[in-house]
N, C-alpha and C positions, 0 to 999 in steps of 0.2 A: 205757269200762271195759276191764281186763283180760280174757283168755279163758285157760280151761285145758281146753277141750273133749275130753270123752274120758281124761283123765288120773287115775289111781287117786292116790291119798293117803291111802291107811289110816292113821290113826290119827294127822293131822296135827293140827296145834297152829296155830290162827289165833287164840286169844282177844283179847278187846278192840280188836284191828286196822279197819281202814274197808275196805271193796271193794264201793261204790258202781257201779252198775250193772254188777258181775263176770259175766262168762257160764261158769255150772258144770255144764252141759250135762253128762248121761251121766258124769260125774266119780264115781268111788267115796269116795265121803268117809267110809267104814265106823269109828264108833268117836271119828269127828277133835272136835277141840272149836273152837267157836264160840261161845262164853259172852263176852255182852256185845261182841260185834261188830257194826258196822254196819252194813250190809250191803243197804240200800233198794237197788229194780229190777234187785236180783241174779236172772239166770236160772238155775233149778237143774230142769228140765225134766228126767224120765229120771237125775236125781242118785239114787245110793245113798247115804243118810244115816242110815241103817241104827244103833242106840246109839250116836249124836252125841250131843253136849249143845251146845245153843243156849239154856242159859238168860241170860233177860235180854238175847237178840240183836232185833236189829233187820229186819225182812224184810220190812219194808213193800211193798207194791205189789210182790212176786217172784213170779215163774213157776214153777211150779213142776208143770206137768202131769206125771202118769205119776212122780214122785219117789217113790222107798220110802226110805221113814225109822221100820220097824218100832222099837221100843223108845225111839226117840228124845227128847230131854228137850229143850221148848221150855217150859220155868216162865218164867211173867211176860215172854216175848218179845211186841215187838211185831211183827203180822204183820198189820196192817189194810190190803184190799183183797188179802191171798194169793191168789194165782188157784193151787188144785192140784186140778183137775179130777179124777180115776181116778186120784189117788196112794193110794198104801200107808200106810196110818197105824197099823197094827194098836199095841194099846198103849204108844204114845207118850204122851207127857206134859205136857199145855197149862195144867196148873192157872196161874190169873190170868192170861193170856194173854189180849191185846186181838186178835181175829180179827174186828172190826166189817168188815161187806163182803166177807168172805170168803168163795172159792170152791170148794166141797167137793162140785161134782157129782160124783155116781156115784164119790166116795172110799169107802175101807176104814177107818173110822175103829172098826173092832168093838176092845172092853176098852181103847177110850183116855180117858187121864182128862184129864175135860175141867170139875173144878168151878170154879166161881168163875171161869172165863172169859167176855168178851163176843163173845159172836157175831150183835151186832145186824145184822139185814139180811143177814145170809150167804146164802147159797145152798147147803143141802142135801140137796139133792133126789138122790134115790136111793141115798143115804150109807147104808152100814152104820156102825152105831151101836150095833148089837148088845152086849149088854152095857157099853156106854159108862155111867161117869160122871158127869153132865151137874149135880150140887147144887150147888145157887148160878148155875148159868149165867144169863148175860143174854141170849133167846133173841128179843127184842123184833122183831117181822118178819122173824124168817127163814125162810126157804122152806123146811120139809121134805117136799116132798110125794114122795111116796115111798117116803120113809126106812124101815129096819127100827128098827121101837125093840126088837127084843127084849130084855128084861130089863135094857132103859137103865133108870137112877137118875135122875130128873126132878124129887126132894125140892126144893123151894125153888128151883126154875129159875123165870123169869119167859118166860111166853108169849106177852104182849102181842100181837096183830097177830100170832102168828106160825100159817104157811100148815101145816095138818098134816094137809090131804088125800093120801086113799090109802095112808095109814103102816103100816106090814108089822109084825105083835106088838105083844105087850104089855108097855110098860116096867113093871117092878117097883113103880115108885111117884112117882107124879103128884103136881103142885100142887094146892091145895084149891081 
C-alpha cells in the first residue's frame, strides 16, 4: 500500500475510494470524509481523525493505536479486529458498527454512541465508557475488566460471557 506519513489533509474528500493496506500514520485527517471507503489493514496509528465521517467505511483489521477521532462518525462501518489501543474516542459515533474483535484497551471511548453495535469478543479493558451509549449493543464475551461504566446506558445490551470484573461506577441502566 500507499504511505502519506505525517501528511495533514484537513478536510479531504476520499469517499467511496479503495486504500487497502494505506499507511496514515500521524496524518491529520481533521473533518476529511471517508464514507463508504475501503480501506482493510489501513494503518492509522497517531491519525487525527478528529469529525471525520466514515460512515459505512470499511477498516477492518486497521491500526489504529493512539488515533483521535473526537466527534468522529463511523455509523454502520465495518471495523472488525480494529486494533486502537489508548485512542481517543470521545463522542464519536459507532451506532450499527460491526467492531467484533475489537481492540479498545485503555481507549477514551467516554459519551460515544455505541447502540446497536457488535462488539463481540472486543477487548475493553480499562476503556472509558463513561457516559457511553451502549442500547442494543452486542457485548457477548467482551472483556471489560476495568472499564469505567459511569452512567453508560446498557438498556438491551447483551452480556453474554462477557468479563466485567473490576468495572469503575455505575452505568445508568442494566439489562434485566
Amino acid at each position: 500500500g500507499a504511505t502519506l506519513v505525517g501528511a495533514t489533509l484537513i478536510g479531504a474528500r476520499a469517499d467511496g475510494i479503495t486504500l487497502t493496506s494505506f499507511d496514515l500514520t500521524g496524518v491529520n485527517l481533521t473533518r476529511a470524509n471517508f464514507a463508504h471507503t475501503y480501506m482493510p489493514h489501513a494503518n492509522l496509528t497517531d491519525a487525527d481523525l478528529s469529525e471525520s465521517n466514515f460512515t459505512n467505511a470499511d477498516l477492518s483489521m486497521a491500526r489504529a493505536a493512539g488515533m483521535h477521532a473526537g466527534c468522529a462518525n463511523f455509523r454502520r462501518a465495518m471495523a472488525n479486529m480494529l486494533r486502537a489501543p489508548n485512542a481517543f474516542l470521545e463522542e464519536s459515533y459507532w451506532k450499527g458498527a460491526n467492531l467484533v474483535g475489537a481492540d479498545f484497551t485503555d481507549a477514551n471511548l467516554a459519551s460515544a454512541e455505541l447502540t446497536d453495535t457488535m462488539l463481540r469478543g472486543a477487548n475493553l479493558t480499562r476503556a472509558a465508557l463513561n457516559c457511553a451509549d451502549l442500547r442494543d449493543a452486542d457485548l457477548t464475551g467482551a472483556n471489560l475488566t476495568g472499564a469505567d461504566l459511569t452512567y453508560a446506558n446498557l438498556t438491551g445490551a447483551i452480556l453474554t460471557g462477557a468479563i466485567l470484573t473490576e468495572t469503575i461506577g455505575a452505568p445508568i441502566a442494566i439489562p434485566a
